[in-house]
N, C-alpha and C positions, 0 to 999 in steps of 0.2 A: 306681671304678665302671666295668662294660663295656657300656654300651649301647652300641649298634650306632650309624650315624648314620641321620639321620632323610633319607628319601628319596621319600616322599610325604605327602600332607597327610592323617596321620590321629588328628592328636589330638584332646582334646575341645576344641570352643569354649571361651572363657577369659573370664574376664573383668580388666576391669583392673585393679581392687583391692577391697574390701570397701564402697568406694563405692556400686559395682554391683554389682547382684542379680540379672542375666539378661547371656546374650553377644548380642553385637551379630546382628540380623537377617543369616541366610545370604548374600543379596544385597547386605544392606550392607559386609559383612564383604568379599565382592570389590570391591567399590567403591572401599573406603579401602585397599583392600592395595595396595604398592608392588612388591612382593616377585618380581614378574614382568618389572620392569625393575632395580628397583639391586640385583640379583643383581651388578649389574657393579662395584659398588662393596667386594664383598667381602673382595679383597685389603689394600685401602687401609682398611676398618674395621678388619680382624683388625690392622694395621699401628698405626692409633691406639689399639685399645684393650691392644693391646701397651704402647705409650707412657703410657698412661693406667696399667695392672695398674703399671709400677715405678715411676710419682711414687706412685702410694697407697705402696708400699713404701720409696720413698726419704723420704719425708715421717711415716711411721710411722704413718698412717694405718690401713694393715693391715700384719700382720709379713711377715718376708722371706720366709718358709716357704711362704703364702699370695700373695705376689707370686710364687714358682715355680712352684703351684701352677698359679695362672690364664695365665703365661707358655705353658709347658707343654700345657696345653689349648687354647687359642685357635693356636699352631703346631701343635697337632696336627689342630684343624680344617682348617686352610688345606694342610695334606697332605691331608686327608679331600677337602676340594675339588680341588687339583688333580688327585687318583685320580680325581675323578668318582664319591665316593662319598656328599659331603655335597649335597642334592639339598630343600631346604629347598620346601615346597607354600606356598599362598596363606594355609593355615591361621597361617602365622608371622606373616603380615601385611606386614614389611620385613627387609631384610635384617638390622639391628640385633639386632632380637630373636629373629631364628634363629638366629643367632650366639651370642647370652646364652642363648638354648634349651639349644642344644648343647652349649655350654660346663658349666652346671649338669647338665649329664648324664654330662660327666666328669668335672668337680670335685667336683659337691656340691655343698652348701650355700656354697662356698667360691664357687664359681659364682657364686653370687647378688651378692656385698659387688664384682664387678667396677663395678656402673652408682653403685658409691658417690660422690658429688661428681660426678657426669655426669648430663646428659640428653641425650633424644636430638635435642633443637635445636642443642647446641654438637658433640655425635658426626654429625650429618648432613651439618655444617659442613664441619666436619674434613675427612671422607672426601670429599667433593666437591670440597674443596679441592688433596688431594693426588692424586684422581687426575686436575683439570684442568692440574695443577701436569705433571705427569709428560705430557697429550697435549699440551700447548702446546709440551714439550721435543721431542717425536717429530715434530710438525709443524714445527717449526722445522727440524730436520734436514732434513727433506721438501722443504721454499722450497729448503734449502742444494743436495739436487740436483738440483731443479727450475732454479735460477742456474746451474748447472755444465753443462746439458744446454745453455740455452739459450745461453751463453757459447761453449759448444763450436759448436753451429751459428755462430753470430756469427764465433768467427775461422777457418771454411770459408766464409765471405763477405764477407771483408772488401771483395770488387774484384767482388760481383755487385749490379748495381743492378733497385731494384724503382722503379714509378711509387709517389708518395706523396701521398695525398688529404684534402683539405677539404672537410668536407657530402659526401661521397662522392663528388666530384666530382675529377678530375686536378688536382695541384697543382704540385709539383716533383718531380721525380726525389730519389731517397735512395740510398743504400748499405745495401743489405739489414742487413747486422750493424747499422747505427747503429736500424735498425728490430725485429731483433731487441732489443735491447739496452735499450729504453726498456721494454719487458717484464722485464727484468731489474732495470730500477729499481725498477719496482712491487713487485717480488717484495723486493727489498732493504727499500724501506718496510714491507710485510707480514714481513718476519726481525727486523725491530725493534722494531716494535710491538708484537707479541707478547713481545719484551723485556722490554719496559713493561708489560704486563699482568701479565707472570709475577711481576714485584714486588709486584701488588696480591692476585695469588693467592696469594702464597708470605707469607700472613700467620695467624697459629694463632687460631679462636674457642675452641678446644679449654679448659675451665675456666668456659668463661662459665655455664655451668649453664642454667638453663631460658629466664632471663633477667635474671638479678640478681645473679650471683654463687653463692659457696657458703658455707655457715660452716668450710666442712674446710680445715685449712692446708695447701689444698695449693700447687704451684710449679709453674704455670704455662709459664715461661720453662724449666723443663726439658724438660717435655713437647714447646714449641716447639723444643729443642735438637735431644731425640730424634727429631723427625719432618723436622729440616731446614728449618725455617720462620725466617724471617730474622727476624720479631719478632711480638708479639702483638698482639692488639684490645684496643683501652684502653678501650673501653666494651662493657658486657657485653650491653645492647639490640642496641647496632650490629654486634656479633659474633654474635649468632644470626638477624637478621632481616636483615642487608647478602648481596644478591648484586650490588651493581655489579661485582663480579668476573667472573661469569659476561655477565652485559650486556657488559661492555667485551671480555670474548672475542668474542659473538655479533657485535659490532662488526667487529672484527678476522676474523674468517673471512669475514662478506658482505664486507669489500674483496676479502679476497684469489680470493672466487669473482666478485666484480666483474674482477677484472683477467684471472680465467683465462676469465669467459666473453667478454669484448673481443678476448682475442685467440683462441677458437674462434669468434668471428663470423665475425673475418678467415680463420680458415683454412676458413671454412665456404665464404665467399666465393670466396677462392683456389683450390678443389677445383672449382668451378663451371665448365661448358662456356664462362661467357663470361668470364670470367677466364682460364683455365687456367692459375695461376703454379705449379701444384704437382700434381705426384701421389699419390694414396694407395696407403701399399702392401695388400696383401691380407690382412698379418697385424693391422691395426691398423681395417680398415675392413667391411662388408658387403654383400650383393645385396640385391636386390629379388625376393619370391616370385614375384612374376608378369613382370618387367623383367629378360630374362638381360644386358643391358647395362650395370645399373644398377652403381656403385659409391658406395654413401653414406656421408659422414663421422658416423659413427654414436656414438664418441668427443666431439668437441667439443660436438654438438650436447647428447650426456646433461648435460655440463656446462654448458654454456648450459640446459640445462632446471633441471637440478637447484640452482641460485645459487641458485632462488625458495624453494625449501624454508629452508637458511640465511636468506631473510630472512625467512621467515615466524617462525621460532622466534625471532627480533631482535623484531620485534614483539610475539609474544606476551609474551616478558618481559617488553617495557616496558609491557605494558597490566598482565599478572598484578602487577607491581609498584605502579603509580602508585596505587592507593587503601589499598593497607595500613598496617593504625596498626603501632606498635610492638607487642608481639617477632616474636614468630614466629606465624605462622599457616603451615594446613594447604596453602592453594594454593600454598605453598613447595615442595609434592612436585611440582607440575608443574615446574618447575626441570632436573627429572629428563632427561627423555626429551629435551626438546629441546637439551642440552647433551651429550646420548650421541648424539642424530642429526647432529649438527651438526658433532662431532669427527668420525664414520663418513664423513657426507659430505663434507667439507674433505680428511681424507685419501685416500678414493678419488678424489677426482678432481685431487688432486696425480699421485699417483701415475699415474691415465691419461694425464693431459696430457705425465708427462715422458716415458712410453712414449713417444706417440706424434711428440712432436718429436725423440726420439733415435731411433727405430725406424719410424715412421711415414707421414712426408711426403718426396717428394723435391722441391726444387725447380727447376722448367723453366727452366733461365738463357735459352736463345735465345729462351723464348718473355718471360720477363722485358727481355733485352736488345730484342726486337723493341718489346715494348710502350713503354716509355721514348724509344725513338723515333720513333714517331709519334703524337704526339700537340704538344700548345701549353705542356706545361709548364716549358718554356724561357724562356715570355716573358717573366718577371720578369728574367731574365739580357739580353736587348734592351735592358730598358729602365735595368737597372744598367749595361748597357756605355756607354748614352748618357752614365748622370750620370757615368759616370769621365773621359767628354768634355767635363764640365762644361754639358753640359745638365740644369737642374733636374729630379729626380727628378718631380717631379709631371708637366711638360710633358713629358716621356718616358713617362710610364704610361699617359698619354694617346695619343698619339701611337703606342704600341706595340698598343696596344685597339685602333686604327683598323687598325692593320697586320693586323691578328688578324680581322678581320672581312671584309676582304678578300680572306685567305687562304682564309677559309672559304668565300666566294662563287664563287673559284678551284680550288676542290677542292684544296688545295695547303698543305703545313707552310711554315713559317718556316726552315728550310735550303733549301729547294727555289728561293727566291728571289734571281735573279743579282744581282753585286753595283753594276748598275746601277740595281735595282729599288731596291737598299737604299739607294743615294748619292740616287735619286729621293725618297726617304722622309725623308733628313734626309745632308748632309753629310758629317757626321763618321764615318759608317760606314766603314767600310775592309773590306781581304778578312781580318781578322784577325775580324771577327764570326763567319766557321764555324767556327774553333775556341771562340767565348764560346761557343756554344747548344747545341755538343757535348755530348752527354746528361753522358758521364764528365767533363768540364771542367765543367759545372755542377754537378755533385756536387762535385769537391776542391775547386772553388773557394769554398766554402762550410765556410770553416776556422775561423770564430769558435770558440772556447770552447766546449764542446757542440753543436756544430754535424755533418752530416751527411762534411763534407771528410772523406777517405781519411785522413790524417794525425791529423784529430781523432777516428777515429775507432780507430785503431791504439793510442793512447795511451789512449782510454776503455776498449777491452779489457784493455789491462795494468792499468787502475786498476780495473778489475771483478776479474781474478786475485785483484792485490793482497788486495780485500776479503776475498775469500772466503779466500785464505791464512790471513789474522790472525785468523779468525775460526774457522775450523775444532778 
């Protein structure tokens, strides 16, 4: 047969089978259509019912002639769409059956024997499945350059130290890369996770039929061979009505826009007049209409905005979810949309984020070196030098608090203090205390195992390499 492919919605209303007598009311009929979002699903249908047309043939189901037949048509769809020329209207309802439309308009009748031992509860399955299977693989690559950008910053800073904060408040000095670099664990967490996920997507409902099974013998395990699915659903309810798949994705994207909007807090912060650790360059930032001064982090900020969307679609699943009985019901189609906005948003704002830490920000060392020294977050180094003098930790923390408050009623830091101020304060001070409180000697000296020290921190970049080495 040559029809042409179908590219607007003008056929007649339909009905579903001889059951019914009348097509669905016009505004019902857009109501229940899907067909205006898992258009996006297309690839990944024509891909299972590829799979599906040669177990009917490999299982004898229908003859080989008949499995080339529908082979044949359904690749020739999937050229018709990438021309831009298969263009399926509301009229179809979902992509499913614009696809078995079409198909019967090239096959024939031959067309029709494709939806044999299928329904479209275990085919919606499928394709949902393979094409979160394939975004979880592309977002994963995504984190990989996202760790590579941020890595790369980290070892241009291995010897630049930033102030480091509790309750927003000055805490200790850090070593920039070791602060870069705990973002790169997140991100690490978030590359495996989705590891783990993909195992739970990468399972075939495909067979299950509507919800019981089928009486056709067909093979299962082939179809799961042909689509690359590492094994099947052993229960035919739980394979057409299970999305913990998509839940435990929607999971795993609000972390990882949890971790990316933490750190556009910080660079939100950072870019601020009273901060000033960093500048934005002009390709990655914008003005203000009315403030020719302004320059706003316009970048971190979408992402800190946009995280709430990903959680909202976290939610909606698990409410859409908690009351349905078994198999499948229709609120399944909402499934849809928030699993296609949620992949869109995840990967654009990888991708801005790593623009903008590879392209983006520069950061102000003088004004970083100034700020780490003037300030009290040394005092914990006071009051460790005491216990290494075998003054009790506690009656040191104590006694270094009173130093601290005195300082402050002095207008005066804690280097500023001669070293008879510090023998008045406690003995065992010596002039060897200006090199403890030294901003850079409080950083190395802070060498534990994961810890902020230069040295541990040279060695955490090589074992960040590393990972991403093995893993590439």
């Amino acid at each position: 047969m040559n029809a042409s492919p179908e590219q607007h919605p003008t056929a007649a209303p339909q009905t579903w089978s001889q059951r019914f007598e009348t097509a669905l009311h016009p505004a019902i009929a857009r109501f229940n259509a899907s067909i205006s979002f898992d258009i996006e699903l297309i690839e990944y249908d024509l891909s299972g019912s590829v799979a599906h047309a040669k177990m009917l043939g490999h299982t004898g189901i229908i003859s080989a002639e008949e499995t080339e037949q529908l082979v044949s048509g359904l690749e020739r769809i999937r050229s018709e769409y990438r021309q831009g020329l298969f263009k399926p209207g509301t009229d179809a309802e979902d992509i499913h059956f614009a696809v078995e439309r079409r198909l019967t308009q090239i096959a024939g009748d031959v067309g029709k024997k494709l939806h044999t031992a299928r329904s479209r509860n275990d085919q919606v399955g499928t394709d949902t499945r393979l094409y979160l299977r394939e975004q979880i693989q592309q977002i994963r690559e995504q984190l990989r350059q996202y760790q590579h950008t941020l890595l790369t910053l980290a070892q241009a800073n291995q010897d630049t130290l930033i102030p480091g904060y509790t309750h927003l408040q000055r805490a200790q000095p850090l070593c920039l890369a070791h602060h870069l670099l705990a973002y790169f664990e997140m991100a690490q967490r978030d590359w495996e996770r989705l590891g783990e996920v993909y195992q739970r997507v990468n399972i075939s409902p495909l067979g299950c039929g509507a919800l019981a099974g089928t009486p056709f013998p067909i093979d299962r395990h082939y179809t799961a061979e042909l689509l690359g699915f590492d094994e099947v659903y052993r229960n035919s309810l739980d394979g057409v009505s299970d999305r913990d798949f998509a839940i435990e994705f929607l999971c795993s994207a609000s972390l990882i826009l949890v971790h990316l909007s933490r750190l556009s807090e910080e660079i939100i912060l950072w870019a601020s007049e009273e901060f000033g650790f960093i500048t934005l360059k002009d390709s990655c930032s914008t003005g203000s209409s009315i403030m020719p001064q302004k320059k706003n982090p316009d970048v971190p900020e979408l992402v800190r905005g946009k995280t709430g969307r990903v959680f909202g679609h976290l939610q909606a699943m698990l409410v859409l979810m908690k009351g349905l009985p078994l198999a499948y019901n229709k609120d399944l189609q909402e499934d849809k949309e928030a699993l296609f906005d949620a992949v869109k948003t995840v990967k654009g704002c990888l991708e801005a984020m790593t623009i903008l830490l590879a392209e983006g920000i520069e950061f102000r060392k003088p004004r970083l070196e100034a700020a780490v020294a003037s300030d009290f977050s040394n005092a914990t180094d006071v009051a460790d030098y005491l216990a290494t003098k075998g003054v009790p930790f506690r009656e040191a923390y104590n006694l270094v608090g009173k130093v601290v408050k005195t300082c402050l009623s002095a207008d005066k830091l804690l280097k500023d203090l001669s070293l008879e101020e510090w023998k008045a304060i406690h003995p065992a001070f010596e002039s060897d205390i200006y090199q403890a409180i030294a901003p850079r000697q409080v950083v190395a000296a802070r060498n534990s195992y994961g810890g902020t020290g230069f040295e541990q921190v040279k060695r955490a970049i090589a074992q960040a390499q590393e990972r991403l080495n093995s893993s590439d």
